[in-house]
C-alpha positions in Angstrom: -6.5 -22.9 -77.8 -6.6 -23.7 -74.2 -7.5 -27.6 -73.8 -10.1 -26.8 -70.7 -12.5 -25.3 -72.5 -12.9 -28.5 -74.5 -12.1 -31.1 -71.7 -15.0 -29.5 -69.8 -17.4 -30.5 -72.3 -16.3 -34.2 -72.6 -19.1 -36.3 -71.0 -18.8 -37.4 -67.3 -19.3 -40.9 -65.8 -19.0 -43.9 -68.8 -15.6 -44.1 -69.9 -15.8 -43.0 -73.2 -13.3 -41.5 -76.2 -13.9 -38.3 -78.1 -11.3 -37.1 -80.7 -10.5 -33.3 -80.9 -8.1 -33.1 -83.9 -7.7 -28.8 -83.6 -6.6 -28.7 -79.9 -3.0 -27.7 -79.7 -0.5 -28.4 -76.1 0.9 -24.9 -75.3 4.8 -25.0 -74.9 5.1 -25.3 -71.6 6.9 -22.4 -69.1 9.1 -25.4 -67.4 9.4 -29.1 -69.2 8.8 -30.3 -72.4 6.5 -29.7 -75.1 4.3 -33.6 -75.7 4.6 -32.8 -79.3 1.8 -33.4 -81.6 -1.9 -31.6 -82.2 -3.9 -34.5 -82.4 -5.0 -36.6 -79.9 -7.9 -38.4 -78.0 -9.5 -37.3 -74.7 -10.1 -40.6 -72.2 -13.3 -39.1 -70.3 -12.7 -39.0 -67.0 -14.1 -41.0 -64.4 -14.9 -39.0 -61.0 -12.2 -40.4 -59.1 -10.1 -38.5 -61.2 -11.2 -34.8 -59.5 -9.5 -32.2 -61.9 -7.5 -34.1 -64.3 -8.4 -36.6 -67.2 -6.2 -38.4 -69.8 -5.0 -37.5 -73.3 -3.2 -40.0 -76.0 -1.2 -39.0 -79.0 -1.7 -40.1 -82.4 1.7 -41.5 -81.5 0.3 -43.4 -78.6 1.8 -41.6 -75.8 -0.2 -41.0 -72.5 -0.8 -37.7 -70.5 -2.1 -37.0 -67.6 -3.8 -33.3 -67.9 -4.4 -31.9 -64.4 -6.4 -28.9 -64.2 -8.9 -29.2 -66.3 -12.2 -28.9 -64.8 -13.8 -30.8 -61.8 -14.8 -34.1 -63.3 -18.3 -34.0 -60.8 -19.5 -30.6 -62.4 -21.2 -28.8 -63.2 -20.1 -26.4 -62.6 -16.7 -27.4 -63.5 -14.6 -24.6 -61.2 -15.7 -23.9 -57.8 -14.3 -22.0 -54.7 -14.7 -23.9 -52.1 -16.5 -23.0 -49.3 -15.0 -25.0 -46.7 -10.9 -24.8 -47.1 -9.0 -22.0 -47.3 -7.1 -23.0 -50.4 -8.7 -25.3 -52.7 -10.6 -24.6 -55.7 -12.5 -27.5 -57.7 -11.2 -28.0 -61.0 -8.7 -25.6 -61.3 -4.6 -26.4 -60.0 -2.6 -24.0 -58.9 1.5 -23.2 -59.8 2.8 -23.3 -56.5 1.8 -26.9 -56.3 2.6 -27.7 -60.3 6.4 -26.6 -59.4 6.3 -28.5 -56.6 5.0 -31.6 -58.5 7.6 -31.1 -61.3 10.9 -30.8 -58.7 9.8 -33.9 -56.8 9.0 -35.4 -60.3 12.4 -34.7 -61.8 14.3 -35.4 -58.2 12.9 -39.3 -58.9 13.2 -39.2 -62.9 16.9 -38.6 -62.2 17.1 -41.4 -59.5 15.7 -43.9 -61.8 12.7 -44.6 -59.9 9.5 -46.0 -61.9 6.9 -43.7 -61.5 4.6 -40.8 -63.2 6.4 -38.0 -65.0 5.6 -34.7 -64.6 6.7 -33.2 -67.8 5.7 -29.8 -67.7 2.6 -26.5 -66.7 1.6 -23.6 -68.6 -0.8 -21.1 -66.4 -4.0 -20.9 -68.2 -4.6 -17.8 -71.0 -6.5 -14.4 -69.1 -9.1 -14.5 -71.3 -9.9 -18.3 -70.1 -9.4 -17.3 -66.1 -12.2 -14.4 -67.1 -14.2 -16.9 -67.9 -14.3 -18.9 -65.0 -13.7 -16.4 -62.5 -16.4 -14.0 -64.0 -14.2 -11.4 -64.2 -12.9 -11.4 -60.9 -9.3 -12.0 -59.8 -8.8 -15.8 -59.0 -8.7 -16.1 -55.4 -9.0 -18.9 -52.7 -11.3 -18.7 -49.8 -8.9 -17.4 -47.9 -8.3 -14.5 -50.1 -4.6 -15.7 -51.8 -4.2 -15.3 -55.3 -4.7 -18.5 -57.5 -2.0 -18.9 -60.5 -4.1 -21.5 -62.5 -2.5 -24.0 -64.7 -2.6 -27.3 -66.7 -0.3 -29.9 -65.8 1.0 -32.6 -67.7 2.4 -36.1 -66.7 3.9 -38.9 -68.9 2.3 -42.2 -68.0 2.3 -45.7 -69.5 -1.4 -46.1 -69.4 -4.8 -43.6 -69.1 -6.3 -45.8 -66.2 -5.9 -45.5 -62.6 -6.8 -48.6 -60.2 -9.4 -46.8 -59.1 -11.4 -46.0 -62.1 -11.9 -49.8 -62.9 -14.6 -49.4 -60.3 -16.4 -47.0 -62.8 -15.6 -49.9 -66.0 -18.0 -52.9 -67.1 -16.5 -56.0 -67.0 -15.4 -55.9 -70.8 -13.5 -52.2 -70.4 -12.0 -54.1 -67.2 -10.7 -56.9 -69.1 -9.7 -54.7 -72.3 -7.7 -52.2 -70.2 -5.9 -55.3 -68.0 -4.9 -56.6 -71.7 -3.8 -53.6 -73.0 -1.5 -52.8 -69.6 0.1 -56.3 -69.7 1.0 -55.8 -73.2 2.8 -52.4 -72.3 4.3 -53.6 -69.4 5.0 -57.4 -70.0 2.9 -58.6 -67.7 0.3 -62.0 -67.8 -2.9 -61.1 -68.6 -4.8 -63.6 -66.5 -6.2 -61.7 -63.5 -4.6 -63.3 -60.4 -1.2 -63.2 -62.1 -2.0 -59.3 -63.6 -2.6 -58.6 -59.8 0.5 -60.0 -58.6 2.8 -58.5 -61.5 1.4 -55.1 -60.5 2.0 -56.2 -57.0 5.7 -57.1 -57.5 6.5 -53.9 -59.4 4.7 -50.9 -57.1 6.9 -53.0 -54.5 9.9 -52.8 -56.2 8.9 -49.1 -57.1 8.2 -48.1 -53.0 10.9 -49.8 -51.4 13.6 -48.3 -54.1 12.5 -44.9 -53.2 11.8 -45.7 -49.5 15.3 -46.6 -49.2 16.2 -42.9 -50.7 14.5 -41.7 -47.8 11.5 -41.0 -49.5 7.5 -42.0 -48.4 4.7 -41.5 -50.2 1.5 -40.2 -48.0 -1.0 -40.1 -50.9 0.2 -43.8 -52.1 -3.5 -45.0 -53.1 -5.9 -46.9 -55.9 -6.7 -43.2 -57.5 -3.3 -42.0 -57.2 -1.6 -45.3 -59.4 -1.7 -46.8 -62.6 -2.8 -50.0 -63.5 0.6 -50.1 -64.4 1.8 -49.5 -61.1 2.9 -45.8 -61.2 2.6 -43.6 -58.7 1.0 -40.6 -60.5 0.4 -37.9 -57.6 3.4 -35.8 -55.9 1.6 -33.5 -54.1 2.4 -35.0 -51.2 5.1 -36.6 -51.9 8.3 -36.5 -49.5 11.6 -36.2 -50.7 14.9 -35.3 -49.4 15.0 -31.5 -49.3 12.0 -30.7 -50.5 9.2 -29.2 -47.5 6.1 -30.3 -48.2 3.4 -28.2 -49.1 2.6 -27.3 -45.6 5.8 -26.1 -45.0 6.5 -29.7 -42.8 10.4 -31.2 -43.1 10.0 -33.9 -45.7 11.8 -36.9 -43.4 9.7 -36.1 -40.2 8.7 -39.5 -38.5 9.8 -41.0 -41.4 10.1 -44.9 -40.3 6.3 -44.9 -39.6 5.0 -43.0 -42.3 7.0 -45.6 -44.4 5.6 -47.9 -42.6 2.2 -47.4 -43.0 3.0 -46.8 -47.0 3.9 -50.5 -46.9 0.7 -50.9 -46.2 -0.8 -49.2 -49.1 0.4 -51.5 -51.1 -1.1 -54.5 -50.0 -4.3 -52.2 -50.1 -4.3 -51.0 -53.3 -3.4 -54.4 -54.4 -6.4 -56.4 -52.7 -8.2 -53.7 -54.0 -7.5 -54.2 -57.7 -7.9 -57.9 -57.0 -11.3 -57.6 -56.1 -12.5 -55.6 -59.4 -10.9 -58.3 -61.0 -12.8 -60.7 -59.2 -9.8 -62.6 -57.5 -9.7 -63.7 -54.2 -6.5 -62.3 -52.7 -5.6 -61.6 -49.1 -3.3 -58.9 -48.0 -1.4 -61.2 -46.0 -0.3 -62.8 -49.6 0.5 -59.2 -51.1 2.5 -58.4 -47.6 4.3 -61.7 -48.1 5.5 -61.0 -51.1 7.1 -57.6 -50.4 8.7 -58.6 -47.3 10.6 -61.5 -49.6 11.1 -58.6 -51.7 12.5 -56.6 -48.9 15.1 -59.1 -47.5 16.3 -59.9 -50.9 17.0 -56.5 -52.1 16.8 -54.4 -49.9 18.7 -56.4 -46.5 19.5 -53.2 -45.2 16.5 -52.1 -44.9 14.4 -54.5 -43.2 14.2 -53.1 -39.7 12.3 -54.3 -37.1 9.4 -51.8 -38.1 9.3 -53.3 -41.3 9.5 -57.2 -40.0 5.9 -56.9 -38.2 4.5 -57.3 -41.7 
């Protein structure tokens, strides 16, 4: 059974559970196989576009991407605008993209999402969506659908606190700290998460990596970068075909940056009064400390 079909049907909006005990994970073409039939569908919020989040019986977290467009109906859409994007549907030559640049900082130790594995969706369910047409982008290119899925510590980004009331805020703050170590109280939450997507960035920044897509839908609440589409790694072009290290400094620069945002940003659904300036502090400390090497000029403006 194909997980979309049911994922689709999950209610949109409130954060809400729904357990499907008969859905099965395919064995995926590359990666490994989450193990397990059983598990419980986090609803989406919108922020999360095509992907919502699954937990084992055994507790463990995926990521599904590819699901359906979490602002459907309808849930798969053409669109008219850009040449290659379709709502709700993710196509292979980004999943194997994805999964290199996942594996390239799996092996390098970093602290981030992983991309475990795809499997391209069953003909019968592309019939369905596609109406019996070939599935095509705008443009005319062939779309090789498929569902993604990534190992994370927690179903929440930052971003869908902004969907939560204030008891799922507080609930899913708890339940992160617990996983992670971190205090529970807000302000000190904020700068735990603070300290370790720091730690996280400038480790891979000093790989020669950057980040372009570094924001508060695209992490955890547990500080994990969860979205390598963009992603820039040594060796690896990015999607548009650009060298991964071109104008590196500013790009990682400006990721810097991101950090004090998404931060700040998580501060204030928390209801804490925190200043970028503090969060920026805090990294640069973090930068001369660990990092001595790396704290250029560029960096030293913050």
């Amino acid at each position: 059974m194909v997980v979309a079909l049911q994922f689709v049907a999950i209610a949109r909006g409130t954060p809400s559970t729904t357990t499907c005990p008969d859905l099965l994970f395919f064995p995926f073409e590359h990666g490994e196989k989450p193990g397990g039939s059983q598990f419980v569908v986090q609803s989406s919020t919108p922020i999360h576009g095509r992907s919502c989040f699954a937990t084992l019986v055994d507790g463990q977290t995926w990521c599904i991407k590819g699901v359906g467009w979490s602002f459907g109906p309808p849930y798969f859409l053409q669109s008219p605008k850009d040449d290659q994007l379709y709502f709700g549907l993710f196509d292979k030559r980004d999943a194997e993209r994805e999964f290199k640049v996942s594996q390239w900082l799996t092996d390098h130790g970093l602290r981030t999402a992983r991309v475990a594995g795809y499997v391209e969706l069953t003909e019968a369910l592309i019939q369905r969506i596609s109406g019996g047409k070939p599935l095509t982008f705008k443009d005319g290119t062939p779309l090789t659908a498929v569902q993604q899925y990534t190992k994370t510590i927690v179903p929440y980004r930052v971003a869908d606190l902004a969907y939560f009331n204030d008891m799922q805020r507080i609930s899913s703050v708890t339940e992160t700290a617990a996983l992670c170590g971190w205090p529970k109280e807000p302000k000190d939450f904020v700068r735990a998460f603070s300290a370790q997507l720091a730690e996280t960035v400038l480790k891979y920044q000093s790989l020669d990596c950057v980040n372009d897509s570094l924001t508060w839908d695209n992490t955890t609440l547990a500080a994990e970068p969860i979205d390598f589409e963009w992603f820039s790694i040594p060796g690896i072009l990015l999607p548009d075909g650009t060298n991964p290290t071109t104008m590196l400094a500013p790009r990682q620069q400006k990721e810097i940056l991101y950090i004090g945002e998404i931060s700040i940003q998580l501060a204030a659904l928390l209801g804490i009064n925190l200043t970028i300036g503090e969060i920026l502090s805090m990294v640069k400390k973090k930068m001369r400390a660990d990092y001595p090497w790396f704290d250029t000029e560029m960096h030293t403006k913050f």
